[in-house]
DOKOL-773062 format. One record per residue (C-alpha): residue number from 1; residue in one letter; chain; x, y, z. Coordinates in steps of 0.25 Angstrom, whole numbers. Layout:
<atoms>
atom gugu: NUM | miti: a | marza: A | xx: X | yy: Y | zz: Z $
...
</atoms>
This chain:
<atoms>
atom gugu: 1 | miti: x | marza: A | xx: -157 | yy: -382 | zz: 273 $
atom gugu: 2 | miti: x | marza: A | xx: -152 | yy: -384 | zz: 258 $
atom gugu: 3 | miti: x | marza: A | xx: -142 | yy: -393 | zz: 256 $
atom gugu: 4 | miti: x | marza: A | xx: -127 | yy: -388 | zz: 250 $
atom gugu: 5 | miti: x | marza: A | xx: -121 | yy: -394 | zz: 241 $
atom gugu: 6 | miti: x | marza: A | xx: -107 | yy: -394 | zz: 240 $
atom gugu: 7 | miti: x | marza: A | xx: -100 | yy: -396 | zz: 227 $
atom gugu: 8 | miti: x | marza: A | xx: -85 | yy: -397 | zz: 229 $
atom gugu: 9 | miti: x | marza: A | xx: -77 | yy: -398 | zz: 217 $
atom gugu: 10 | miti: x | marza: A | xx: -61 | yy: -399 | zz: 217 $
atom gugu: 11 | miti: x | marza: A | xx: -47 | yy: -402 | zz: 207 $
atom gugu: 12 | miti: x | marza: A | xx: -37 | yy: -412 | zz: 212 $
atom gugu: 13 | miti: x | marza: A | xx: -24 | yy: -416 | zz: 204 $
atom gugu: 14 | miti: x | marza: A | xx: -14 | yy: -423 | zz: 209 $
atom gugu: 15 | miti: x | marza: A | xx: 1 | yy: -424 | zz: 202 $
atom gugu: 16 | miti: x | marza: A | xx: 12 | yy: -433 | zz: 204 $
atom gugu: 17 | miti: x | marza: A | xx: 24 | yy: -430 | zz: 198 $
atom gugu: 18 | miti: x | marza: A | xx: 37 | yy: -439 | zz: 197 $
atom gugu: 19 | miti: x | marza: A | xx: 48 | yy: -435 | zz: 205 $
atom gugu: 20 | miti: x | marza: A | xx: 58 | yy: -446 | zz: 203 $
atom gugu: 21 | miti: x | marza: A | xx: 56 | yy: -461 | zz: 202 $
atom gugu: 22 | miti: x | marza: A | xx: 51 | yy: -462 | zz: 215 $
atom gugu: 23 | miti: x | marza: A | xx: 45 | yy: -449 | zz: 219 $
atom gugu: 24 | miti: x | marza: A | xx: 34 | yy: -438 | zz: 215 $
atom gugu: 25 | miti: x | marza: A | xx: 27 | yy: -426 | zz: 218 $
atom gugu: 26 | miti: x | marza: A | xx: 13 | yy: -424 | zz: 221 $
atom gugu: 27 | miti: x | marza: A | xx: 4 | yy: -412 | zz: 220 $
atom gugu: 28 | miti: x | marza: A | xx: -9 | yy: -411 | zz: 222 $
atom gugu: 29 | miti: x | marza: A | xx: -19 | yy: -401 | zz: 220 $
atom gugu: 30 | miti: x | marza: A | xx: -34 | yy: -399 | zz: 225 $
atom gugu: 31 | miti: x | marza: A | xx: -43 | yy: -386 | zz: 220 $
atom gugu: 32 | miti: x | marza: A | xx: -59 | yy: -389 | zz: 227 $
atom gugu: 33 | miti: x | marza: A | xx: -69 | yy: -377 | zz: 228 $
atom gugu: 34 | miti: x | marza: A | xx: -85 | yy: -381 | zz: 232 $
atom gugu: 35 | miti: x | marza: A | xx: -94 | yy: -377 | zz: 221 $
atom gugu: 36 | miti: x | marza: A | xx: -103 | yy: -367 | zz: 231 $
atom gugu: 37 | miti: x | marza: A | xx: -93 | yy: -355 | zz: 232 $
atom gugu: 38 | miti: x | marza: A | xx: -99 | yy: -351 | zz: 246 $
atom gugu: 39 | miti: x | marza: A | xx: -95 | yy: -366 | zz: 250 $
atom gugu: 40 | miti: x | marza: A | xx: -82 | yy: -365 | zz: 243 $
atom gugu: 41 | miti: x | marza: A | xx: -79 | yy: -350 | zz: 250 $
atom gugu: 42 | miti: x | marza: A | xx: -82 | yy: -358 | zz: 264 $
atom gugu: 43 | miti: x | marza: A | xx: -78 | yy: -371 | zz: 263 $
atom gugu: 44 | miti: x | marza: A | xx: -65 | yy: -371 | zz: 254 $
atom gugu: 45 | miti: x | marza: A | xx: -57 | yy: -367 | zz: 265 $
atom gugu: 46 | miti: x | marza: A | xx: -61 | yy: -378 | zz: 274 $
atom gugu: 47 | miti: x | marza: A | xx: -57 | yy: -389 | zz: 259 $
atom gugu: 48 | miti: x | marza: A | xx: -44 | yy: -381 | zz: 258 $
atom gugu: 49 | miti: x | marza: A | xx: -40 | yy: -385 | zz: 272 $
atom gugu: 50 | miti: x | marza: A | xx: -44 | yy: -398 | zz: 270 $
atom gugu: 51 | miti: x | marza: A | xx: -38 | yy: -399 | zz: 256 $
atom gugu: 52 | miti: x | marza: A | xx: -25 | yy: -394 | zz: 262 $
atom gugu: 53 | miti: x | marza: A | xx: -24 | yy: -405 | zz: 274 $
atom gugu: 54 | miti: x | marza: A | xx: -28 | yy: -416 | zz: 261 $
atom gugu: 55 | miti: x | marza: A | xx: -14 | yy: -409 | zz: 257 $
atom gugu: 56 | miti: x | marza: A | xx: -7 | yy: -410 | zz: 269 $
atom gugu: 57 | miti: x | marza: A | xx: -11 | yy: -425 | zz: 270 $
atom gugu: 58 | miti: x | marza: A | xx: -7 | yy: -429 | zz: 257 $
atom gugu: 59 | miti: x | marza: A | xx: 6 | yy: -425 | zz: 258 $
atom gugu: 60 | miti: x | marza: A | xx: 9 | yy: -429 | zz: 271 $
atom gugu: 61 | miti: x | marza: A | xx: 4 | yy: -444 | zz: 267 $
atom gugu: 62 | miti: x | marza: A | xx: 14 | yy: -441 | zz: 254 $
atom gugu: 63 | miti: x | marza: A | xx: 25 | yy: -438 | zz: 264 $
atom gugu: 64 | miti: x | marza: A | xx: 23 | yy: -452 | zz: 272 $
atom gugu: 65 | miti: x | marza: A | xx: 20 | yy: -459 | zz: 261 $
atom gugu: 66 | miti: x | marza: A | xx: 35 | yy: -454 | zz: 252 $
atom gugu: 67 | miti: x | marza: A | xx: 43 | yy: -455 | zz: 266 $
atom gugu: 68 | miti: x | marza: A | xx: 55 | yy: -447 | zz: 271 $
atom gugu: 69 | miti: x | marza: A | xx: 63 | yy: -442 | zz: 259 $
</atoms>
């Protein structure tokens, strides 16, 4: 069996944007697509789940880390 090669190739930014002298605001965005597009039509979905948990964890970790407002 040949082995597949799985190029993956992706675009993070993250911004921080003042909001006061003592807070901020952060976005973040991620676009990633695999290279192969019959690997990209069946494993992007299972990367979009992951990438969207990624998201949930960060912010929840933001959350804690800013405390109760």
């Amino acid at each position: 069996m040949a082995a597949v090669k799985m190029e993956l190739y992706g675009d993070e930014v993250y911004c921080f944007t003042p909001k006061g002298e003592e807070t901020c605001e952060v976005s973040f965005a991620i676009a990633f697509a695999f290279k192969n597009p019959l690997l990209n039509a069946v494993a992007g979905g299972a990367f979009q789940t992951a990438m969207l948990r990624m998201s949930a964890a960060f912010e929840a970790r933001a959350r804690g880390l800013s405390g109760p407002k």
